[in-house]
C-alpha positions as CSV (number, residue, x, y, z in Angstrom):
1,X,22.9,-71.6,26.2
2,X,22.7,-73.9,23.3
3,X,20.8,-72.8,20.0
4,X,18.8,-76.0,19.8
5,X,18.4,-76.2,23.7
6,X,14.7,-75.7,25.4
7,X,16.0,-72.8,27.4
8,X,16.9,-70.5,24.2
9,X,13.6,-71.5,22.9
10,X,12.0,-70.4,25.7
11,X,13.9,-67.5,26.0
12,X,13.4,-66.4,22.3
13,X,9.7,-67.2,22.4
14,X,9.3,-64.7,26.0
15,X,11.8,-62.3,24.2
16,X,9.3,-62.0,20.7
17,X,6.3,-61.6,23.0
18,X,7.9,-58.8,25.2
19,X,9.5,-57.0,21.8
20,X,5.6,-57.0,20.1
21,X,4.2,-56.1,23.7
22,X,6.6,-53.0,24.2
23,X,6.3,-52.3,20.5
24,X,2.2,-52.1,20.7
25,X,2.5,-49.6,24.1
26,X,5.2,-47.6,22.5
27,X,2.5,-46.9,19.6
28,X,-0.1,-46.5,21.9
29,X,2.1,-44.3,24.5
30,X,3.0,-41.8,21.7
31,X,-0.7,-41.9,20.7
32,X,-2.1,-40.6,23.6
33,X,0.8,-38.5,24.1
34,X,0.4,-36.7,20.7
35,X,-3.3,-36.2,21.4
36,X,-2.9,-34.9,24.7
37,X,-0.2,-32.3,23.6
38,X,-3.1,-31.1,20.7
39,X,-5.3,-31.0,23.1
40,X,-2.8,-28.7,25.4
41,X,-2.6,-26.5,22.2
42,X,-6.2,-26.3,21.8
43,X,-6.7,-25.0,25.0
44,X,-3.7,-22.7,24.8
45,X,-5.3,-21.2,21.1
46,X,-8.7,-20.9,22.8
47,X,-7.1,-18.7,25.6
48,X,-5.5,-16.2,23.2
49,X,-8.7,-16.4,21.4
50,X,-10.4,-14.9,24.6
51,X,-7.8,-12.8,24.6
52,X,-8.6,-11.0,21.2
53,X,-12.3,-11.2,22.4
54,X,-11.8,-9.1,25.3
55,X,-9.5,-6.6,23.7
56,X,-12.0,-6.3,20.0
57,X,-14.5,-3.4,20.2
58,X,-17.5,-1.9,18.1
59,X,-17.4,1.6,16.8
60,X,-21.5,3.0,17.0
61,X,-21.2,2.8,13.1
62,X,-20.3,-1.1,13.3
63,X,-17.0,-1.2,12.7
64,X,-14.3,-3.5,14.5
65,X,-11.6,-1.9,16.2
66,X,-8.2,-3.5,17.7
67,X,-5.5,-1.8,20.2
68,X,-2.5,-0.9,19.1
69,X,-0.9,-3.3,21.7
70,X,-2.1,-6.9,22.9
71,X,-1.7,-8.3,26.1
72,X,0.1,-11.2,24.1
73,X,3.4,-9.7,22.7
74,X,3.9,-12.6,20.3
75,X,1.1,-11.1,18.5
76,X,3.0,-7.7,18.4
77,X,6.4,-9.6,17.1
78,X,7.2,-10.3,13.3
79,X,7.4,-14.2,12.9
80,X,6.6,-15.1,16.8
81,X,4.9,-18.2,15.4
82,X,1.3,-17.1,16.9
83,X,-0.7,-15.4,14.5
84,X,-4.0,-13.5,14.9
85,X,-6.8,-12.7,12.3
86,X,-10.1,-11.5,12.5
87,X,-12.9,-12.5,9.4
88,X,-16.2,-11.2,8.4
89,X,-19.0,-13.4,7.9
90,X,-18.4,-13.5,3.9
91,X,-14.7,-14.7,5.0
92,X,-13.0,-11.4,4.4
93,X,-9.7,-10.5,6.5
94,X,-10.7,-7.4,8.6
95,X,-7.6,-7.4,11.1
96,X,-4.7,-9.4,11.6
97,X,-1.7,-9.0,14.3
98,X,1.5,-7.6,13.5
99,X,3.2,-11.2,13.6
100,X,1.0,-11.9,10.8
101,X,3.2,-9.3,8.5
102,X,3.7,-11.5,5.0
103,X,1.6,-14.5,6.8
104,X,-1.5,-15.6,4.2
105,X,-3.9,-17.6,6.4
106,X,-6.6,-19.8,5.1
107,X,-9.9,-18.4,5.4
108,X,-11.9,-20.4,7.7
109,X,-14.6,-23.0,7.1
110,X,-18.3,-21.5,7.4
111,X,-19.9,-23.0,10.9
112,X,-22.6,-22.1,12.9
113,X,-22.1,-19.0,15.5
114,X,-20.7,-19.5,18.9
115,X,-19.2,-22.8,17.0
116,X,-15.0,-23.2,16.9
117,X,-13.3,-25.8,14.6
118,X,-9.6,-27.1,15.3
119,X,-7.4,-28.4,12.5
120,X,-3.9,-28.6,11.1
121,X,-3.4,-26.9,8.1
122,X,-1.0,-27.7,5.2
123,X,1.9,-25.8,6.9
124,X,1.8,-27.6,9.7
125,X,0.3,-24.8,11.9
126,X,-2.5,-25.3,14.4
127,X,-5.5,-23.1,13.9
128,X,-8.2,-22.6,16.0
129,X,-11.8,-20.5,14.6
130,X,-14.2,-19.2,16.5
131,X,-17.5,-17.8,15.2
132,X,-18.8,-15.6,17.1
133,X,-22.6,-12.8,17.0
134,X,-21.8,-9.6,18.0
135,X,-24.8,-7.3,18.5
136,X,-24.3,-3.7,17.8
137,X,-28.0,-2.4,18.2
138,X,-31.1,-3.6,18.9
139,X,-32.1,-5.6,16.0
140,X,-28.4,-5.7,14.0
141,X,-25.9,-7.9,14.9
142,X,-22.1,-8.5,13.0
143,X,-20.8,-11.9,12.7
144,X,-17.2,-12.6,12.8
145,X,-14.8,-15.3,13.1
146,X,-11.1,-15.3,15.1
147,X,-8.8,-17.2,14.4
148,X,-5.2,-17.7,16.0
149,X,-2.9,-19.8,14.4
150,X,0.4,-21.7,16.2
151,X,3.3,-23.3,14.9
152,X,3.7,-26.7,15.7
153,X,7.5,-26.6,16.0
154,X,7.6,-26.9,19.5
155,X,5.0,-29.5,19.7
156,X,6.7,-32.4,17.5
157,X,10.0,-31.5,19.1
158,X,8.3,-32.2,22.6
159,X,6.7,-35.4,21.2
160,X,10.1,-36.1,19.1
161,X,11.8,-35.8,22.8
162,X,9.0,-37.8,24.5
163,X,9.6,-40.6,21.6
164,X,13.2,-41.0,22.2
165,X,12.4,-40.8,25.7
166,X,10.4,-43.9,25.7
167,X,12.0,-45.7,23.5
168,X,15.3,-46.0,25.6
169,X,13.4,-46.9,28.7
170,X,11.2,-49.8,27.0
171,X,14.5,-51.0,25.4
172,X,16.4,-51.1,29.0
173,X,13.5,-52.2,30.5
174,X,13.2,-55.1,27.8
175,X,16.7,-56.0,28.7
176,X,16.4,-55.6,32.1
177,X,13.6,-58.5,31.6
178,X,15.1,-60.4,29.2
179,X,18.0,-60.5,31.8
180,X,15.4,-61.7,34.5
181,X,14.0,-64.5,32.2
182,X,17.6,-65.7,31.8
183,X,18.3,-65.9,35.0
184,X,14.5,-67.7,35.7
185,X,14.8,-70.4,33.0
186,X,18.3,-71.0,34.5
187,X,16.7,-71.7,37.9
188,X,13.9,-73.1,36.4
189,X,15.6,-75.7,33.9
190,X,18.4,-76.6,36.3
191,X,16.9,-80.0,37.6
192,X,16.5,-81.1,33.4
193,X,20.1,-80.1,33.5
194,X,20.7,-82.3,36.8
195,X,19.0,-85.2,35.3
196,X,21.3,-85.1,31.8
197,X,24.5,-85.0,34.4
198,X,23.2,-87.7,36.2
199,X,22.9,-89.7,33.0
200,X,26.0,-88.9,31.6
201,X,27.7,-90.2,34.5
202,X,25.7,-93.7,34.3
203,X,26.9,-94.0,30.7
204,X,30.3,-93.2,31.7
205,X,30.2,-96.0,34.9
206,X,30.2,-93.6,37.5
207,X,26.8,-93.7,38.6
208,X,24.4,-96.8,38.5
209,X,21.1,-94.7,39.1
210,X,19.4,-91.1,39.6
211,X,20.6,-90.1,43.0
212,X,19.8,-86.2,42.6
213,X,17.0,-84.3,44.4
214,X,13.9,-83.3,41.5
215,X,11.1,-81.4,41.4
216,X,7.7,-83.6,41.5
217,X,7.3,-82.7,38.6
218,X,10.7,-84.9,37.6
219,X,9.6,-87.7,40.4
220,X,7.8,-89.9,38.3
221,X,10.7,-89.4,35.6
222,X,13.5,-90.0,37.4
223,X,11.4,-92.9,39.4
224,X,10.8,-95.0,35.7
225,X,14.7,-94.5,34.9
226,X,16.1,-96.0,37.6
227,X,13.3,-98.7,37.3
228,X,14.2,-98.8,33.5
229,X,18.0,-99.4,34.8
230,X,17.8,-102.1,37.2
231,X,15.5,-103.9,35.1
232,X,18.4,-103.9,32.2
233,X,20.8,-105.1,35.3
234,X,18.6,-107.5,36.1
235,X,17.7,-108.9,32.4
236,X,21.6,-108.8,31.7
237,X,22.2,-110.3,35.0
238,X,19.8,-113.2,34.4
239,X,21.1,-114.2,30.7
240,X,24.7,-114.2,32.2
241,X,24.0,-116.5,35.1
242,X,21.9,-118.9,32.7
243,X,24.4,-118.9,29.8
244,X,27.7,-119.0,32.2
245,X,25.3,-122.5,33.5
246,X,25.1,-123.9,29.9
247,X,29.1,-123.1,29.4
248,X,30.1,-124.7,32.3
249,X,27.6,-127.9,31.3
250,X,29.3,-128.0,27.8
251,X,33.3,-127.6,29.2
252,X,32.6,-131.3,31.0
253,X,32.0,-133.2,27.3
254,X,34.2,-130.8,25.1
255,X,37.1,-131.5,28.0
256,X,35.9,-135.6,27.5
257,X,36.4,-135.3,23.5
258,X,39.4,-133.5,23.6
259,X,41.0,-136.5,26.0
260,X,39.4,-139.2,24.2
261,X,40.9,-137.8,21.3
262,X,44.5,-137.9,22.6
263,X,44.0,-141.2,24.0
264,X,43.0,-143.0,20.2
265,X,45.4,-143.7,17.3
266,X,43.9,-141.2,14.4
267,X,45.3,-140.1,11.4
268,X,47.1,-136.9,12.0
269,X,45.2,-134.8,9.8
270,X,42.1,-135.9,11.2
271,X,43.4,-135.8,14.5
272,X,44.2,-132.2,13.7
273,X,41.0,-131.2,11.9
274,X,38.9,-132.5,15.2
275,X,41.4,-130.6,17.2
276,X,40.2,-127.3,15.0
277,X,36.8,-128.3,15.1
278,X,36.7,-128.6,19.2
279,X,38.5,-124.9,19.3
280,X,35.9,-123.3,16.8
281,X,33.3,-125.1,19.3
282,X,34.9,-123.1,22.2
283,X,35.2,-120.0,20.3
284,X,31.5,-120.5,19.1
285,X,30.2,-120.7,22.6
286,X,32.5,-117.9,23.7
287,X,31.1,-115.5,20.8
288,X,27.5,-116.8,21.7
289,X,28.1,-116.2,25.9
290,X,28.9,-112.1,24.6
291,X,26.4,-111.7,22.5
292,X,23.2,-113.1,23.8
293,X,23.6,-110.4,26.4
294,X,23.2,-107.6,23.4
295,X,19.7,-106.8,23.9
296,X,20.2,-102.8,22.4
297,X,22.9,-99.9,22.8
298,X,24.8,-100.2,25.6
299,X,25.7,-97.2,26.8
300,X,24.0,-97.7,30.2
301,X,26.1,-101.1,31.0
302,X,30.1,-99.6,30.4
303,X,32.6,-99.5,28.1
304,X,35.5,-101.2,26.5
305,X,38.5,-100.5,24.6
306,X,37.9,-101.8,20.8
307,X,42.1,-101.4,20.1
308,X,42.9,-104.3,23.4
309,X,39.9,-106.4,21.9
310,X,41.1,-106.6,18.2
311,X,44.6,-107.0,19.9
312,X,43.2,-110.1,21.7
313,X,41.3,-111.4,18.8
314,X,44.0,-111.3,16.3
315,X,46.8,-113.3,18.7
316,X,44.2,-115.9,18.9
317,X,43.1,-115.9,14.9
318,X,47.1,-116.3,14.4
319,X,47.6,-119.6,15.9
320,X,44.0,-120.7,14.1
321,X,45.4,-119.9,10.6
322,X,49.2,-120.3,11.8
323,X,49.0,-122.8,8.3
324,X,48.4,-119.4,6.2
325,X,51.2,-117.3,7.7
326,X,48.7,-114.2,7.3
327,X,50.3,-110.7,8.0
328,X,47.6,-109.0,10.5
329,X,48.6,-105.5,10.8
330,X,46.6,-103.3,13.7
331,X,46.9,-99.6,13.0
332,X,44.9,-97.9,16.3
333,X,45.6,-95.4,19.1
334,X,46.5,-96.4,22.5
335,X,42.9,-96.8,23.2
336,X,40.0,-96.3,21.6
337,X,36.8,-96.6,23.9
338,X,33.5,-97.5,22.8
339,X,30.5,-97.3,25.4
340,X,29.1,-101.1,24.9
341,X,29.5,-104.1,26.6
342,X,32.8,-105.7,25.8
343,X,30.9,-108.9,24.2
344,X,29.7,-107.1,21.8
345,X,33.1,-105.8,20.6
346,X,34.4,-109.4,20.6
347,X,31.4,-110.5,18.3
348,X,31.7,-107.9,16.0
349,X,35.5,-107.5,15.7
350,X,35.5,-111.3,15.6
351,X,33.4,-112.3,13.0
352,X,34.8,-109.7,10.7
353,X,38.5,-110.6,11.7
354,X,37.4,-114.6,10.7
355,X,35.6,-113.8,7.5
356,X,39.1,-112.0,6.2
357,X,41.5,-114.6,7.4
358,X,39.5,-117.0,6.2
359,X,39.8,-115.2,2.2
360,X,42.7,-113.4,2.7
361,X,45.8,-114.4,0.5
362,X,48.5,-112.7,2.9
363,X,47.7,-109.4,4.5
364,X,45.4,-108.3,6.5
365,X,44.8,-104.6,7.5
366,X,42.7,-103.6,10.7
367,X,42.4,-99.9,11.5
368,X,41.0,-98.6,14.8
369,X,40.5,-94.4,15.0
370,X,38.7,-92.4,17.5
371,X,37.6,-88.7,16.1
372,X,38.1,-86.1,19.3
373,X,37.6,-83.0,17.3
374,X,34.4,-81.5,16.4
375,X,33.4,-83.1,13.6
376,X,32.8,-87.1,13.5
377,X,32.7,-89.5,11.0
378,X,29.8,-89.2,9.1
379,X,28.0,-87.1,11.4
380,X,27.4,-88.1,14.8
381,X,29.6,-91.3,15.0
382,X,32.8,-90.8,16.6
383,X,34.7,-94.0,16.4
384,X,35.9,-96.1,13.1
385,X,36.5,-99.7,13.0
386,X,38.0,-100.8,9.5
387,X,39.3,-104.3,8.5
388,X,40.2,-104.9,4.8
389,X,42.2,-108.1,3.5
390,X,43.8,-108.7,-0.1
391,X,41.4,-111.7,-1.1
392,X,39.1,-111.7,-4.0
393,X,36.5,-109.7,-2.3
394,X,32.6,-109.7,-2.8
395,X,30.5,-108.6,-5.7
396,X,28.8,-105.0,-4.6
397,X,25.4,-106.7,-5.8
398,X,26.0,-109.7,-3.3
399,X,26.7,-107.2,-0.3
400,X,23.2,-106.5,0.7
401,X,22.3,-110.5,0.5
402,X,25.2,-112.1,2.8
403,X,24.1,-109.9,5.8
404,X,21.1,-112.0,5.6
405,X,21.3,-115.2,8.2
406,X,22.2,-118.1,6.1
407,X,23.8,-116.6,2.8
408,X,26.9,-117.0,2.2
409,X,29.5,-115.1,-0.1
410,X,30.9,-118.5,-1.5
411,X,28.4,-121.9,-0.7
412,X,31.5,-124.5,-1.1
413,X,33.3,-122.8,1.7
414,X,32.5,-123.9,4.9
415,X,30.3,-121.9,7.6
416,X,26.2,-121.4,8.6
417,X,26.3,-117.9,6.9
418,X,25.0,-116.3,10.1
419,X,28.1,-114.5,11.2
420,X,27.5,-111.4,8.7
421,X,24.4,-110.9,9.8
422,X,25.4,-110.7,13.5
423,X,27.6,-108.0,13.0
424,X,24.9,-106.6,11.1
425,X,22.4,-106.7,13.9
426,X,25.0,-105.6,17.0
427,X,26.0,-102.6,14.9
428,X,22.3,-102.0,14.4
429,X,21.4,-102.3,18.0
430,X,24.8,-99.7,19.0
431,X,23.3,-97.7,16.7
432,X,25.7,-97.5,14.3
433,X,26.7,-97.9,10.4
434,X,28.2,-101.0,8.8
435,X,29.7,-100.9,4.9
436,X,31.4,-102.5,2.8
437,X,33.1,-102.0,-0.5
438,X,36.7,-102.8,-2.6
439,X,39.9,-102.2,-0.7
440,X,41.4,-99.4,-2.4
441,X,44.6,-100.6,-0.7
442,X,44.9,-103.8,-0.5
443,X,42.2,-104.9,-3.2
444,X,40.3,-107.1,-1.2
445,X,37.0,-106.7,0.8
446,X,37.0,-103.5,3.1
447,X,34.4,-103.8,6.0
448,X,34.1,-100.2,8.0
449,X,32.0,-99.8,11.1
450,X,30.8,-96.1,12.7
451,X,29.7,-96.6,16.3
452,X,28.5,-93.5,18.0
């Protein structure tokens, strides 16, 4: 699953959620936990507290008296952890158990009688008091307080073991969701995944429409793609059929020129320049039949190989210029595929190819790459068309104005100045990059196009 992708989104957005919801019930779950366990040891003090109660006596004169032996033998046993103590009402220790040997206890807080008070002292300890009336006679009466003291060892390592406890089975049971949610968005997301395979296939030729089974959710999606589809067939359709027409109408009185011509006496230059004229008028309407079906990127009509275009277009720009004896040299890979109609290849490859034969002194230089590995050129273009020539080049501050329809680089040379700025729109609609810049090589012009 992709960083970027919707799935991993989803999953990370439903993993946060479950990590703050486990996190909040862990906090509360060891909470109530801790407050049950004091409560357990509140109870538990209280007991031995009615233990001491039941075993305490009054002598006539009004004096407390213990046993020698409790029914509690912690109390009997040096550093048991339960501690015993008996108070007077001014505070004073009267009795304390034999675990209590070297044990100082806090004397407790005054309350009202028959009143107990439960706290955690500094030490840690749990201590319980309880006052308590204790009539000797009718008419006197002896208050004291007991108090029995815990350590609290044993409680923080039960809630220690209850923590860790917990925390492993939130943690697998996170996973174990986590896992679950995986598996759901995998299910879930499939048919988004179905749709991109479909479309990858149409841009590659294999499919012409969505075939695949989707959710209804997907129905009305899928539905406006395919309509979206055939209605580019049909458009593309239409503009071939009606341009093919007007080709075939103009082939009848180019065909009548070209015999007229060869049937009159001219002067052989002008013979020849006619000649040139009537080919650039077939080339014209060639370039114009390609392109007038460019209507955006292409990636939903094919694909064509840009190395057996530029091959074609520079065997037929050879005989055109044959008087300049130009050196056209095609550096490229066995193929280099670009997903566009092929017209649009011809038009741009053309019109670059033209402009540097037509300034070119002697060589020309036309570089076709393809980048297979991870990175592309600049960014996310993956193909490099490059054609540079050893002319004089164009100033950098007159780039920007012959891609403009009707500029052109040198007004005495002949040409509408519209061919720039139709490479400049095809690579635009292919979504792609044009520049241009000195020839570092050949110190001419240097034209590069990116196409994705």
């Amino acid at each position: 699953m992709k960083l970027d992708s919707l799935g991993f989104r989803l999953l990370l957005a439903a993993g946060m959620v479950l990590a703050a919801f486990f996190a909040l019930a862990a906090a509360i779950l060891e909470e109530a936990f801790w407050d049950s366990a004091e409560q357990t040891m509140k109870e538990k003090l209280q007991i031995h507290i009615y233990s001491l109660l039941s075993a305490a006596d009054l002598t006539p004169s009004g004096k407390l008296k213990m046993p020698q032996v409790l029914h509690e033998p912690r109390f009997a046993t040096p550093g048991s952890g339960l501690y015993g103590f008996i108070f007077q009402a001014d505070r004073r220790p009267v009795w304390r158990s034999a675990s209590a040997l070297g044990i100082d206890m806090v004397p407790p807080p005054f309350m009202t009688p028959g009143a107990s008070v439960f706290l955690q002292d500094d030490t840690g300890r749990f201590v319980l008091y309880h006052d308590i009336i204790w009539e000797v006679e009718r008419g006197r009466d002896r208050e004291f307080v007991f108090a029995v003291t815990d350590d609290s060892r044993e409680l923080i390592l039960q809630v220690a073991a209850f923590r860790q406890a917990l925390h492993r089975w939130l943690i697998a049971v996170t996973l174990l969701l986590m896992a679950v949610l995986f598996l759901v968005l995998r299910w879930g997301l499939q048919p988004l995944r179905n749709i991109v395979k479909d479309l990858t296939a149409i841009e590659r030729g294999e499919k012409t429409k969505l075939e695949g089974r989707y959710p209804s959710e997907l129905q009305g999606v899928a539905q406006t793609l395919n309509g979206l589809l055939a209605s580019e067939r049909a458009h593309l359709e239409r503009y071939r059929n009606t341009l093919a027409d007007l080709a075939h109408s103009l082939k009848t009185p180019l065909a009548i020129l070209r015999g007229s011509l060869d049937k009159v006496q001219w002067d052989e230059e002008i013979l020849q320049t006619c000649q040139a004229q009537l080919t650039r008028m077939n080339q014209i309407i060639e370039y114009q039949l390609q392109r007038a079906a460019a209507k955006g990127p292409k990636k939903l009509t094919g694909k064509a190989d840009a190395v057996a275009v530029a091959g074609k277009i520079i065997a037929s720009l050879r005989k055109v210029y044959a008087d300049k004896a130009l050196t056209i040299e095609l550096d490229g890979e066995v193929a280099c595929w670009v997903y566009c109609e092929e017209g649009d290849l011809y038009e741009i490859v053309g019109n670059l190819l033209d402009n540097a034969c037509k300034w070119a002194r002697s060589h020309i230089r036309v570089g076709l790459y393809q980048q297979t590995s991870n990175a592309a050129y600049r960014g996310r273009y993956r193909v490099l068309l490059q054609i540079e020539d050893d002319g004089p080049g164009i100033p950098e501050d007159q780039l920007a104005d012959i891609l403009q329809r009707g500029v052109r680089a040198d007004q005495n040379t002949q040409g509408h100045g519209i061919g720039m700025a139709v490479v400049n729109e095809l690579v635009y609609l292919l979504e792609g990059q044009l520049e241009g810049y000195r020839s570092e090589r050949l110190h001419g012009m240097c034209w590069r196009v990116y196409l994705p």
